[in-house]
Backbone bond lengths (Angstrom), bond angles and torsions (degrees), N, CA, C in turn:
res aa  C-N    CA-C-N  psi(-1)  N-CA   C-N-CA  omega(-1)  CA-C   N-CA-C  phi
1 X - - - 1.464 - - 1.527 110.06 -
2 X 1.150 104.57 156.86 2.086 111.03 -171.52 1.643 78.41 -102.13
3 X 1.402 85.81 120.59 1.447 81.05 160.51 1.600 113.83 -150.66
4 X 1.143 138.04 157.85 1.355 145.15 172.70 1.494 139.06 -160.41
5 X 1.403 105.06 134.49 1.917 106.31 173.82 1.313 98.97 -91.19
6 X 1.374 103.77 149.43 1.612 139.00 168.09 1.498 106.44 -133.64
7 X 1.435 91.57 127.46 1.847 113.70 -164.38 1.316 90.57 -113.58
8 X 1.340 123.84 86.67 1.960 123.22 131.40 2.222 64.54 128.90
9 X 1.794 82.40 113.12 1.438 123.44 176.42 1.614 103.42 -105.76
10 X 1.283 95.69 70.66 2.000 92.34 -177.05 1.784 87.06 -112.14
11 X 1.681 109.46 -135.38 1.406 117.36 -166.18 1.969 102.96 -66.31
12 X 1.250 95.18 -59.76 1.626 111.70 -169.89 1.490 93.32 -75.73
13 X 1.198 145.77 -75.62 1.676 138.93 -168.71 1.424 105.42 -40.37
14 X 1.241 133.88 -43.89 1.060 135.28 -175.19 1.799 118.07 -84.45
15 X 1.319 94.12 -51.12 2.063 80.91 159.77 1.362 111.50 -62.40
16 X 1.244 131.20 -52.17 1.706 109.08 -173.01 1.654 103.04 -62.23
17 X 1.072 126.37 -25.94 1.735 112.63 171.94 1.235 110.15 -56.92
18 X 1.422 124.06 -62.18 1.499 123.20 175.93 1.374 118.13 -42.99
19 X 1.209 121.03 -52.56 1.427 125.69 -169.37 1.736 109.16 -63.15
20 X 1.461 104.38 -38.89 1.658 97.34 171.21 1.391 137.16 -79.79
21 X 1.711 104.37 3.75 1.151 130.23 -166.06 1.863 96.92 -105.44
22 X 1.290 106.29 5.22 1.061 96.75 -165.08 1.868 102.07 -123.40
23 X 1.759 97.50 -7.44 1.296 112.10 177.49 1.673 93.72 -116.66
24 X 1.212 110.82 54.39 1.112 107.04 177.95 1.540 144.13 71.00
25 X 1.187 128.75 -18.38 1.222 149.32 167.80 1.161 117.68 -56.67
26 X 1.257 117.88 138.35 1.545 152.41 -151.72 2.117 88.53 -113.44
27 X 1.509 103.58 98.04 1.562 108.20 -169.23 1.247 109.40 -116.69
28 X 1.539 110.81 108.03 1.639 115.99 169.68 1.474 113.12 -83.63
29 X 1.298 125.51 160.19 1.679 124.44 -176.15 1.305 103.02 -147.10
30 X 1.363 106.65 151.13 1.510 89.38 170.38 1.958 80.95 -151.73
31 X 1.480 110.55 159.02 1.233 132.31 -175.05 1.532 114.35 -168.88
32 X 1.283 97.60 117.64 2.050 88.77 154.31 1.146 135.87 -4.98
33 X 1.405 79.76 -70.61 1.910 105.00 -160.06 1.244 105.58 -71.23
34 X 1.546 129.69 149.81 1.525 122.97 -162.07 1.890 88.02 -97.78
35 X 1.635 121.53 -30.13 1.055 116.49 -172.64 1.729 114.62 -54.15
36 X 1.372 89.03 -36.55 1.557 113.98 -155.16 2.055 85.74 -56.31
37 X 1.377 96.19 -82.11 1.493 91.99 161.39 1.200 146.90 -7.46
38 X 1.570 94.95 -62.65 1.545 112.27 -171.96 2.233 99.63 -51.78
39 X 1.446 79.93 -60.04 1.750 92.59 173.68 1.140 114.04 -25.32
40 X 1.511 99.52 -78.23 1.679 106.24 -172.50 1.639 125.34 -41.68
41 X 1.201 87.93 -57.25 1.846 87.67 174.59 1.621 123.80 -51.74
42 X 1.342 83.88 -26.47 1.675 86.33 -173.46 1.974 111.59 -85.10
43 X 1.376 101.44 29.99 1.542 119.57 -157.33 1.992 85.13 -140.14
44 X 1.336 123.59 -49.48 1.120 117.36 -173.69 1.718 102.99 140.02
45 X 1.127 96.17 -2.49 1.521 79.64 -157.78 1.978 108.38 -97.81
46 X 1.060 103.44 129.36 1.874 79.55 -175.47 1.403 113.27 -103.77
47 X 1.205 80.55 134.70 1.117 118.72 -163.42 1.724 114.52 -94.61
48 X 1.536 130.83 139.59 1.399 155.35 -140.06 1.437 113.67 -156.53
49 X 1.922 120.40 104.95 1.432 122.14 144.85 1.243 108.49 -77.56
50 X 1.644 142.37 50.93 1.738 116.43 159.52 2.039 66.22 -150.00
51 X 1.470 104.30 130.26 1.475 93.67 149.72 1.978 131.00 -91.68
52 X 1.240 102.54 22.32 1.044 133.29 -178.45 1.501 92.12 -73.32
53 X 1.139 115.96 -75.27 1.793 139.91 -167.75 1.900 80.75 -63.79
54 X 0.898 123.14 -75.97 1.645 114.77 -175.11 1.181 116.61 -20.23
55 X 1.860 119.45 -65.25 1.194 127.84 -153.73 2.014 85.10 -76.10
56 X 1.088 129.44 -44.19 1.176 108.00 -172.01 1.781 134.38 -60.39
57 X 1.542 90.59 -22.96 1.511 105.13 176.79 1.731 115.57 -54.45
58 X 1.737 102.49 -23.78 1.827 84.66 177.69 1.137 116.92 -80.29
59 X 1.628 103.89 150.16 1.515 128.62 168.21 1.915 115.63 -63.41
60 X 1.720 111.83 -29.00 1.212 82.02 -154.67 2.392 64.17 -146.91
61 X 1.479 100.61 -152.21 1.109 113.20 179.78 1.942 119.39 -42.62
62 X 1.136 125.06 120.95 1.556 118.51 -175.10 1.680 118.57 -75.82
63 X 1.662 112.15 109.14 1.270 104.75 -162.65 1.758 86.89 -109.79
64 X 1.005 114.60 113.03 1.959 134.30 -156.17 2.044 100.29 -114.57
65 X 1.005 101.99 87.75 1.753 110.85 174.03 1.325 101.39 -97.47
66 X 1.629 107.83 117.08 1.461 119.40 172.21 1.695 115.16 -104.04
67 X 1.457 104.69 115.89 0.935 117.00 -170.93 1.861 105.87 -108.22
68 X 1.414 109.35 82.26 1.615 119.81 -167.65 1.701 124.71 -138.93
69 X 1.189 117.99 127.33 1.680 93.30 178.51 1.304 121.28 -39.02
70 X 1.467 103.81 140.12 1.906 109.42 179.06 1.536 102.45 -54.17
71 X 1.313 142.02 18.47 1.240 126.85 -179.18 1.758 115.82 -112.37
72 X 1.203 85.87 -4.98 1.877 99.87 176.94 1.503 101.45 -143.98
73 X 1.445 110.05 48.88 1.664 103.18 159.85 1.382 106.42 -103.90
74 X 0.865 130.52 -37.49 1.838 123.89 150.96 1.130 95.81 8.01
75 X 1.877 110.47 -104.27 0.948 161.71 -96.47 1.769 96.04 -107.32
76 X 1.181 127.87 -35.59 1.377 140.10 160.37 1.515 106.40 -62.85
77 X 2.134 117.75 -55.40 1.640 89.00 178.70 1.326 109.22 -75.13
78 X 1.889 146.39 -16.64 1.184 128.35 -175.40 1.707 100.18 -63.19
79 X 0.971 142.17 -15.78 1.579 135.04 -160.29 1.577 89.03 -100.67
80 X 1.425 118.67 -36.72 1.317 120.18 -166.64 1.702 98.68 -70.97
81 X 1.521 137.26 -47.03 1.112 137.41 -169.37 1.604 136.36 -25.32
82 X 1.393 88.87 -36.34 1.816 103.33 -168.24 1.407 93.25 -70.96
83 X 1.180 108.54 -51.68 1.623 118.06 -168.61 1.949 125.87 -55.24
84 X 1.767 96.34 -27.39 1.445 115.31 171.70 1.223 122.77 -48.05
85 X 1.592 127.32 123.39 1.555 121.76 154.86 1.496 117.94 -122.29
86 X 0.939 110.64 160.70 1.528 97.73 -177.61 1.889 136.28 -63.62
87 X 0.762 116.68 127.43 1.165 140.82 -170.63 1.951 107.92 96.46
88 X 1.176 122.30 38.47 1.048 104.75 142.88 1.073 140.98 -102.98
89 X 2.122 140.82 -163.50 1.515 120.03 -163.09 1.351 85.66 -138.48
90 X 1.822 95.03 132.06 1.321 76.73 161.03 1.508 99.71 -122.93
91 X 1.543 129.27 -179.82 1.524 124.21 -152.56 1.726 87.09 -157.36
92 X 1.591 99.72 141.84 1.218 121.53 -150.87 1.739 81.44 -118.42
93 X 1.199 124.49 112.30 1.761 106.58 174.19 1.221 112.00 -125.46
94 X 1.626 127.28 -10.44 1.145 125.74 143.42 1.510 164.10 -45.95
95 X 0.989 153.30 152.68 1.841 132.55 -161.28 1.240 103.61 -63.92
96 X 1.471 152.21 50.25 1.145 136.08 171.38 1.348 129.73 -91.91
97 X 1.822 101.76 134.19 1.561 110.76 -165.09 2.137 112.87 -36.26
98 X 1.520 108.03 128.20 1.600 105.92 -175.69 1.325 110.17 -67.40
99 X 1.546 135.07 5.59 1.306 108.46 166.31 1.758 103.12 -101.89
100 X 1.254 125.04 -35.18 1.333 128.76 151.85 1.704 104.42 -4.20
101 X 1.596 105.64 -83.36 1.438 111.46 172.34 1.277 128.88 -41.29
102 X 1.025 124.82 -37.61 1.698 120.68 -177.40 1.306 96.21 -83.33
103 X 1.371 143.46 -26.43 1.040 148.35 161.05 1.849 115.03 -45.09
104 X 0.983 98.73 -63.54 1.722 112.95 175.73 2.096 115.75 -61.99
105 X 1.189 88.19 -41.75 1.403 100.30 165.30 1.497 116.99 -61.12
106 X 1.191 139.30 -45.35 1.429 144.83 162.67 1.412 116.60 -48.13
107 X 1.000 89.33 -52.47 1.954 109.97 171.88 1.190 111.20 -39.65
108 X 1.545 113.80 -83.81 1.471 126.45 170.61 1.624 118.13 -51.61
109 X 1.703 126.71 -27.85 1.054 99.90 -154.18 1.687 94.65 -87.48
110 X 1.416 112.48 -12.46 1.813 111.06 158.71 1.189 105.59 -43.17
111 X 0.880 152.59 -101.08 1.405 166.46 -169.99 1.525 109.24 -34.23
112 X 1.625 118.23 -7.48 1.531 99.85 172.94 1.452 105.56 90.23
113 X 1.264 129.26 15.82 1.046 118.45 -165.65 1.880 116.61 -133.88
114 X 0.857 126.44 88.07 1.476 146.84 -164.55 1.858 92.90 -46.68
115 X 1.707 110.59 147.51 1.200 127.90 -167.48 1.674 114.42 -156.51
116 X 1.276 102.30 90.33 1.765 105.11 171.43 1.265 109.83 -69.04
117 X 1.338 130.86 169.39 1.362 135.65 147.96 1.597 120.66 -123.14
118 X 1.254 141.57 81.83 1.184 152.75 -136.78 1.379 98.33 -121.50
119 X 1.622 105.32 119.54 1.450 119.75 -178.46 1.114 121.94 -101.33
120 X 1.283 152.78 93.44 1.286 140.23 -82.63 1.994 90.82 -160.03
121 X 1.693 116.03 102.25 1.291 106.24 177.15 1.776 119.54 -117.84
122 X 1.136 117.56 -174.69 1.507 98.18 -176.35 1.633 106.20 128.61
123 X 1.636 117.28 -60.86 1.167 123.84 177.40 1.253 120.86 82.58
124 X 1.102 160.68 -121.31 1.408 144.41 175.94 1.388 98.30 -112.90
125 X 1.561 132.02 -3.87 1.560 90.27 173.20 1.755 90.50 -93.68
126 X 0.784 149.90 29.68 1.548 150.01 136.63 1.475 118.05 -30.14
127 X 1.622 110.94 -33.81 0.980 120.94 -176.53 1.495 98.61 -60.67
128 X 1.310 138.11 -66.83 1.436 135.25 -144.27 1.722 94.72 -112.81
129 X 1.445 141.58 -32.91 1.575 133.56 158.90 1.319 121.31 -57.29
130 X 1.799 110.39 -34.93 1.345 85.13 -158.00 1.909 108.30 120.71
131 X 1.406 103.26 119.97 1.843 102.21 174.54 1.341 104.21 -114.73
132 X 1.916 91.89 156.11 1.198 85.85 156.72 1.658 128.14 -107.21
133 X 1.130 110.96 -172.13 1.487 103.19 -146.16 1.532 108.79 -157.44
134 X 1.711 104.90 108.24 1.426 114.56 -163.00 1.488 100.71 -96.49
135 X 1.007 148.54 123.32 1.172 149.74 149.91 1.660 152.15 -89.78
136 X 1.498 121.91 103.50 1.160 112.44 -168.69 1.589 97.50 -109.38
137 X 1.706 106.36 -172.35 1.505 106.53 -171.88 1.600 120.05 128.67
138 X 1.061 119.48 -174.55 1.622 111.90 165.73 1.640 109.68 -104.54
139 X 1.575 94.98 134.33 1.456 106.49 -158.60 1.726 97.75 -64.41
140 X 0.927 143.73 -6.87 1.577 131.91 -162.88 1.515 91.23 -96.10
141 X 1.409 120.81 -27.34 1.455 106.32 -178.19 1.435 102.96 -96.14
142 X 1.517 155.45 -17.78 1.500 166.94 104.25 1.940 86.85 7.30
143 X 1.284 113.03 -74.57 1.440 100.27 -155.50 1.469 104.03 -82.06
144 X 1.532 111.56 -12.20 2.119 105.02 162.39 1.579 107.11 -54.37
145 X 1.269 132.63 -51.55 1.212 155.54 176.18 1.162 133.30 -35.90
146 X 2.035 110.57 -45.67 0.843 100.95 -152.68 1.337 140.36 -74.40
147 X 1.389 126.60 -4.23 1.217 159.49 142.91 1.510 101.85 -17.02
148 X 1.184 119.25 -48.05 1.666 117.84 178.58 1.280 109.31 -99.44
149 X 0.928 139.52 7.15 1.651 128.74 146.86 1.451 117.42 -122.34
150 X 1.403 117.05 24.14 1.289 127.98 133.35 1.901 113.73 -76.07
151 X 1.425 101.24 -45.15 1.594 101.38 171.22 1.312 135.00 -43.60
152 X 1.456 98.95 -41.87 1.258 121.21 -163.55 1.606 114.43 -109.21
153 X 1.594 117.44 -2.38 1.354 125.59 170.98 1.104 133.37 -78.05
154 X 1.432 140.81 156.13 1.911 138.30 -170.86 2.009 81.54 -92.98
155 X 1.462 87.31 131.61 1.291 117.73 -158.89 1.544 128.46 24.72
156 X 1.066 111.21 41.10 1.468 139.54 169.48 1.461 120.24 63.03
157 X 1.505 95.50 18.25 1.754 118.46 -173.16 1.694 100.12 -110.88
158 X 1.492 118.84 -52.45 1.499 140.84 -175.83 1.349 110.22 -32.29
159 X 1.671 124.17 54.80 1.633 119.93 -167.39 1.527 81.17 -164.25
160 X 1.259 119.99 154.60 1.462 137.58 150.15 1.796 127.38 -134.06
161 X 0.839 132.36 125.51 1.517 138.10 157.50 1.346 102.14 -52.54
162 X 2.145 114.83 114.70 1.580 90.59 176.67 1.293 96.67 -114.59
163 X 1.184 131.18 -12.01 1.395 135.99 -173.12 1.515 128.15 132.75
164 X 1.407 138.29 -158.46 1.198 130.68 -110.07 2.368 72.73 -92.85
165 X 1.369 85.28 -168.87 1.178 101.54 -170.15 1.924 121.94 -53.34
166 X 0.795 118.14 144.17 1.802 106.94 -168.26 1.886 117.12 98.76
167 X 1.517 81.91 -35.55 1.799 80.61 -168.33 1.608 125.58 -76.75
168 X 1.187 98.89 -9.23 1.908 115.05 166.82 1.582 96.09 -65.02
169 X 1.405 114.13 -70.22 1.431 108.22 -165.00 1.651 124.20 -71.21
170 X 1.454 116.51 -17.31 1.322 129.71 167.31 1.595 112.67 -55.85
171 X 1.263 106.15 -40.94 1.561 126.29 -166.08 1.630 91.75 -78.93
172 X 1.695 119.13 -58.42 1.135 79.27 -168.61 1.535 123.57 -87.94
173 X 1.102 109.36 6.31 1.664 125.34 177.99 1.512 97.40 -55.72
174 X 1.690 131.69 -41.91 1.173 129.79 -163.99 1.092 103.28 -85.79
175 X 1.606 123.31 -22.48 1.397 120.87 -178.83 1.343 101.92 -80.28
176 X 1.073 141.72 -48.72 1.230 139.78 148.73 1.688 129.16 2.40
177 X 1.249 84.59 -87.13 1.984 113.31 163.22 1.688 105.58 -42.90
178 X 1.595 115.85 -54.49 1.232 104.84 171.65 1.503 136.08 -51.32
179 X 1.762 96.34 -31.76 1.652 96.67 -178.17 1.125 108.42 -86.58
180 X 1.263 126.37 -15.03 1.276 113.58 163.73 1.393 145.91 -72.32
181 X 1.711 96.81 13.36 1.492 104.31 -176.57 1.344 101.28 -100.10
182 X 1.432 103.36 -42.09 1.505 112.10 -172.85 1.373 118.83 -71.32
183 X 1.239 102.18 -18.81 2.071 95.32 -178.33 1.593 79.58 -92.03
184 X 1.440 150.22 -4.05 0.973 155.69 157.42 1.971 113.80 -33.82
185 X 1.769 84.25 -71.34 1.370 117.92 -174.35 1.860 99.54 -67.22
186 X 1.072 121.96 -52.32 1.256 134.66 -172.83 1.824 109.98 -55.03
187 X 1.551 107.03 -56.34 1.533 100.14 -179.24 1.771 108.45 -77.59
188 X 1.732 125.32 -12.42 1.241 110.24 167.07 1.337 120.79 -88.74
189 X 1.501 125.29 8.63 1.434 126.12 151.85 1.057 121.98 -84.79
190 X 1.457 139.57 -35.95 1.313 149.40 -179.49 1.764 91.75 -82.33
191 X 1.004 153.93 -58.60 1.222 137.70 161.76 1.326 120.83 -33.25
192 X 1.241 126.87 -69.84 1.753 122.91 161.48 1.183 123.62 -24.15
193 X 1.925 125.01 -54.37 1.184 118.89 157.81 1.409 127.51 -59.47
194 X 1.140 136.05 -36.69 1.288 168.32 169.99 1.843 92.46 -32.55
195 X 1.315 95.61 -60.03 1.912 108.17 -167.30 2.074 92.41 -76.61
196 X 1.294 104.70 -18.15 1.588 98.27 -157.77 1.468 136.64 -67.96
197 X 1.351 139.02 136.67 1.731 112.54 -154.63 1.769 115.71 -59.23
198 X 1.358 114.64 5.51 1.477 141.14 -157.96 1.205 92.59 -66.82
199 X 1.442 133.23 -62.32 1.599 146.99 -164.43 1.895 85.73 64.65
200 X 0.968 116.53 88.28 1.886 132.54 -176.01 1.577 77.87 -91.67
201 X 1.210 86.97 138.12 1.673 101.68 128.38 1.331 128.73 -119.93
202 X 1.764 99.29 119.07 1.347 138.57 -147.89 1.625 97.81 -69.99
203 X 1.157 127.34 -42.72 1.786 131.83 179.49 1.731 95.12 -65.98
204 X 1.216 146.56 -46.39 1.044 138.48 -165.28 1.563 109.70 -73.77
205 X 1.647 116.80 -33.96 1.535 132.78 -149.44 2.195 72.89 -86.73
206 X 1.076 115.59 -34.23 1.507 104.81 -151.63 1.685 96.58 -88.67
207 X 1.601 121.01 -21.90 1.272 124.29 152.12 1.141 152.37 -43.68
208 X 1.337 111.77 -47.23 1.331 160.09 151.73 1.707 106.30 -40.47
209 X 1.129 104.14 -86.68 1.475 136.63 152.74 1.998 117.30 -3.61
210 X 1.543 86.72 -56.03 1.667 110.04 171.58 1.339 117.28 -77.44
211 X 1.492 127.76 -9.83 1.767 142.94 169.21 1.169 108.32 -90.24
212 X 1.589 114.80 71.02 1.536 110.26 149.56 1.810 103.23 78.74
213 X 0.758 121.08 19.83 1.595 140.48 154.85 1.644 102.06 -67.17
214 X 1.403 97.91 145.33 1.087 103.86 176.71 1.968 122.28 -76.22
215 X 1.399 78.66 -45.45 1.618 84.63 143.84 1.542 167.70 -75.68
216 X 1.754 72.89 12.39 1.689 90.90 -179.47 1.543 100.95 -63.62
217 X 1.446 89.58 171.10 1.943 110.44 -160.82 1.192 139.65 147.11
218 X 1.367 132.98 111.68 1.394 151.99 -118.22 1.697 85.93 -64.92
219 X 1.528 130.21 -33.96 1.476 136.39 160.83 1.875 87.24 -29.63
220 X 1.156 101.21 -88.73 2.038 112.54 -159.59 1.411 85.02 -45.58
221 X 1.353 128.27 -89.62 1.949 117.03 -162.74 1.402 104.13 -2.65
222 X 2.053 109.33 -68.41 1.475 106.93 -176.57 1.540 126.52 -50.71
223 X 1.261 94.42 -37.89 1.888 102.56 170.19 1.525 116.27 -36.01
224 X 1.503 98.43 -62.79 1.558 98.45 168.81 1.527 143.67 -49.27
225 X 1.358 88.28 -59.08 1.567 109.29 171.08 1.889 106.15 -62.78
226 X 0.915 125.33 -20.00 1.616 128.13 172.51 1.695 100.29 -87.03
227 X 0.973 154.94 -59.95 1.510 134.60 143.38 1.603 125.88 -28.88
228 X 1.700 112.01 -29.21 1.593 99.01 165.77 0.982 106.31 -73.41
229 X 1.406 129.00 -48.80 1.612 127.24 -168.82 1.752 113.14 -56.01
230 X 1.594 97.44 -52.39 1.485 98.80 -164.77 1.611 113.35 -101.62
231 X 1.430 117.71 5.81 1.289 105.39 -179.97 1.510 102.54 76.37
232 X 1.668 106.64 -145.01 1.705 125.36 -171.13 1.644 95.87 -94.73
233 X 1.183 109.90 18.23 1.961 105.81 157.38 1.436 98.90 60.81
234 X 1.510 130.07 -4.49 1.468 103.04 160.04 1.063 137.72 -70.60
235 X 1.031 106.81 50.72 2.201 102.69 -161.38 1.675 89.27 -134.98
236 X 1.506 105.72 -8.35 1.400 110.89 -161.75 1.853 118.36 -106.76
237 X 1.256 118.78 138.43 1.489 107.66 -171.63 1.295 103.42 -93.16
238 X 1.396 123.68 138.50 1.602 146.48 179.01 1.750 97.88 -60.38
239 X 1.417 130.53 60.71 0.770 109.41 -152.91 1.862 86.77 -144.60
240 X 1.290 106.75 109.29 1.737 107.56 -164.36 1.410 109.67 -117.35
241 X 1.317 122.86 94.30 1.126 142.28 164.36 1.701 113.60 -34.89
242 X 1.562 132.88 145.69 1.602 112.65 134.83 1.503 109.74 -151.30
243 X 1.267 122.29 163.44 1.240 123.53 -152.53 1.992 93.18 -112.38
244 X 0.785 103.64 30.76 1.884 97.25 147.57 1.680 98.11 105.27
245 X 0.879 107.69 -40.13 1.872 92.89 -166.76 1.200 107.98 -81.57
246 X 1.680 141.61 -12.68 1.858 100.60 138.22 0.946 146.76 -46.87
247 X 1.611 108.56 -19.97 1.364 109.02 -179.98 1.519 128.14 -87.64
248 X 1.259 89.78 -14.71 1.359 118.33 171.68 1.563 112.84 -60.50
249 X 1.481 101.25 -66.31 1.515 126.05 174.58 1.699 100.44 -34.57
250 X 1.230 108.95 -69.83 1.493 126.04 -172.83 1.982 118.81 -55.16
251 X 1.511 111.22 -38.85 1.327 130.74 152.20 1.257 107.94 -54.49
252 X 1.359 137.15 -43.89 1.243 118.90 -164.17 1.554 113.10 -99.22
253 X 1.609 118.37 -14.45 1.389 137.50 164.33 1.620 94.01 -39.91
254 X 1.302 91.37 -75.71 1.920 116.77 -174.19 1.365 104.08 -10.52
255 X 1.892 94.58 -70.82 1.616 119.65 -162.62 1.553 105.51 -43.36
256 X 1.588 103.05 -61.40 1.591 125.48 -151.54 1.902 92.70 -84.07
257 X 1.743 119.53 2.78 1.579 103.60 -178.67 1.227 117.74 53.57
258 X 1.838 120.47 39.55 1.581 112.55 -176.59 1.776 93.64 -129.56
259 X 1.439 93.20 124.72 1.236 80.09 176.89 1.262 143.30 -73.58
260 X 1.266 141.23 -179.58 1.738 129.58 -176.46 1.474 111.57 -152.30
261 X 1.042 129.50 37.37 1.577 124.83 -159.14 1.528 113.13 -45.21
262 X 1.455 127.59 -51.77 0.962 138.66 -155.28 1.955 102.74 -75.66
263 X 1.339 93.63 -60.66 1.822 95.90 153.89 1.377 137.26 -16.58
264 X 1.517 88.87 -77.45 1.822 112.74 167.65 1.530 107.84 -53.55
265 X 1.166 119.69 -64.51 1.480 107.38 -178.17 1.236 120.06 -37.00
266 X 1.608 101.05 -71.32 1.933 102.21 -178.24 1.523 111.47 -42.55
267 X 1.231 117.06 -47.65 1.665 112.85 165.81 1.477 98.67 -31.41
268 X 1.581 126.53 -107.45 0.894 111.83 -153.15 1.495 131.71 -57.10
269 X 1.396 108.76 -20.09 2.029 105.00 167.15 1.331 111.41 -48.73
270 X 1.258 110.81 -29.76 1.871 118.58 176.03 1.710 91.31 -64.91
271 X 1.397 121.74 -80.00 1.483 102.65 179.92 1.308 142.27 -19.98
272 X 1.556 95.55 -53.71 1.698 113.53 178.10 1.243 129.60 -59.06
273 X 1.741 107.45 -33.04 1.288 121.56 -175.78 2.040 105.36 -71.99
274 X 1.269 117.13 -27.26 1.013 102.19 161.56 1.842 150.14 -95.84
275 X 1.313 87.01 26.08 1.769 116.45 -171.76 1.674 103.42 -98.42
276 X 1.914 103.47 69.98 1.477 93.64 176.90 1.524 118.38 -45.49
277 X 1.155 114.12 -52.27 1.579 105.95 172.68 1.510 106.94 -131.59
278 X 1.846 95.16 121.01 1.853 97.12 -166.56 1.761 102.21 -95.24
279 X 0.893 123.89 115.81 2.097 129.22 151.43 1.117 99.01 9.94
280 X 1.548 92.75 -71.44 1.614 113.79 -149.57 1.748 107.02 -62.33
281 X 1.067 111.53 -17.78 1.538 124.55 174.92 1.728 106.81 -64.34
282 X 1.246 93.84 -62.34 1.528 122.20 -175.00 1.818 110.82 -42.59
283 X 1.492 91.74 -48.73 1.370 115.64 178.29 2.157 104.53 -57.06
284 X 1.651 79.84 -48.77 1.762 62.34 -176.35 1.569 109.87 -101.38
285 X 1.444 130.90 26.61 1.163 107.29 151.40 1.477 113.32 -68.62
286 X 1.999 98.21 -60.24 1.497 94.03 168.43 1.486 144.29 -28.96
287 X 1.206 118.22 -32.26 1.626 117.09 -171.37 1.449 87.50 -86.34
288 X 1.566 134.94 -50.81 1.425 111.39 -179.31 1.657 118.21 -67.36
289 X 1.137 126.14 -8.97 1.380 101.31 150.92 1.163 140.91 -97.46
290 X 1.781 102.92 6.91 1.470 100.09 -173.56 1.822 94.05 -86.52
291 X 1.751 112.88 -40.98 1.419 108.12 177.24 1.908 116.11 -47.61
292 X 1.178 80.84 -42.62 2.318 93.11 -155.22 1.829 111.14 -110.49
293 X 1.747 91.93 0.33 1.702 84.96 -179.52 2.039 99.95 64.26
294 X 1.283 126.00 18.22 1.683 106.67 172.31 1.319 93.90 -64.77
295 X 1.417 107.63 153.24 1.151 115.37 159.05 1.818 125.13 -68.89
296 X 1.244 84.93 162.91 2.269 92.21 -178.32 1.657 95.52 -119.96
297 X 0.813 101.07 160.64 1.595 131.27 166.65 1.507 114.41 -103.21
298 X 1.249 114.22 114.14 1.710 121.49 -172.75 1.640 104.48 -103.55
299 X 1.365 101.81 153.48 1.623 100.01 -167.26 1.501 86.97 -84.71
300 X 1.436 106.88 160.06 1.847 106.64 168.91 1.273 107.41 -92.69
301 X 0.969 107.09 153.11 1.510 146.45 -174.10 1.689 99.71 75.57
């Protein structure tokens, strides 16, 4: 029987449940949240608050894909431990830092217990296209597998074996770092026009754009569809979140002495964008008026 647990049923844990449920798979879940749950089941998938009751539901070897922020994957396999016997898998499918992983892999492979690290892109429409799918680990347990990331792949090819443990999540850490240059490059062109005496309209330019442009790219599709949703984006705060693997990307540039300019930057424009009012700003109005007399702008009161 195909069978599998998925640990933390949020946006991504819960589309790859559906999607394997739909290639047939027999899908256990387990989550906190009772909503999170409630969802899932109502999708097929059954769903579990004790992973106790989870780990017991398999028929045959426990193949356990944790789908969780890298900041509580610890803490999911220490709960997972009791339950371990040897030869089962457990699978890392979340952004978690690649030395983290080789780390966790050592752990488990004491214990007999096999550990992918699968970098997993696509985002929720993955659910119904198809992800892609970076893979590190030991290849004999990759090719036990592969049947489920053929399931779960964009046209059932969209997966690679890259090698020994770490190298799934390294890979996608860089893929990562990469998109962050380009939605980089992408919002400082549409800004340029944006400022331009043109008065563009920016949903049409990003349409356009998607016809055989050299720059077309599932990035631009979103371009568009983010002007259907949001209109002229004023409703929206300049306010750019990221969940760790640029920095990662950029740390490991450091390490390895390779440079990344374009990388590093977008990293920090992500910083900047959240500095309602930065010092360092402050700092340089001041020095240009202490050199040139420009004028400053004083807050009132």
């Amino acid at each position: 029987m195909k069978e599998i647990g998925i640990l933390g049923l949020g946006r991504m844990g819960s589309g790859i449940g559906r999607r394997l449920r739909r290639k047939g798979w027999r899908v256990l879940g387990y989550d906190p949240s009772e909503e999170a749950r409630r969802s899932a089941e109502e999708s097929g998938i059954e769903a579990f608050e004790d992973l106790d009751f989870l780990c017991g539901e398999f028929t045959d070897r426990k193949v356990l894909w944790i789908m969780v922020p890298h900041e509580v994957v610890d803490r999911v396999i220490a709960d997972l431990k009791p339950n371990l016997v040897d030869g089962d898998v457990v699978i890392d499918g979340g952004n978690s830092y690649y030395k983290d992983s080789i780390r966790r892999s050592e752990e488990l492979k004491r214990m007999g217990v096999h550990f992918l690290d699968v970098g997993v892109s696509g985002g929720v429409w993955g659910e119904e296209e198809g992800y892609c799918l970076m893979i590190g680990g030991e290849e004999e347990t990759f090719k036990s597998l592969e049947h489920l990331f053929k399931d779960l792949a964009y046209g059932g090819d969209g997966y690679a074996y890259l090698g020994r443990s770490g190298a799934g999540h390294f890979v996608k850490m860089v893929h990562n770092g990469i998109e962050y240059g380009m939605m980089q490059a992408i919002a400082e062109g549409f800004d340029l026009m944006h400022e331009s005496e043109f008065n563009l309209d920016l949903k049409e330019v990003a349409r356009v754009f998607r016809r055989g442009s050299v720059i077309r790219s599932w990035l631009m599709d979103l371009t568009e569809k983010a002007f259907e949703d949001f209109g002229d984006l004023r409703d929206l705060e300049p306010f750019v979140e990221d969940s760790g693997e640029g920095r990662w990307t950029v740390q490991t540039a450091v390490e390895l002495g390779v440079p990344l300019w374009v990388i590093a930057d977008s990293l920090f424009v992500r910083f900047r964008s959240r500095q309602s009012r930065s010092f360092r700003d402050r700092i340089l109005a001041a020095l240009r008026f202490e050199f040139g007399r420009h004028p400053v702008r004083k807050r009132d009161g």
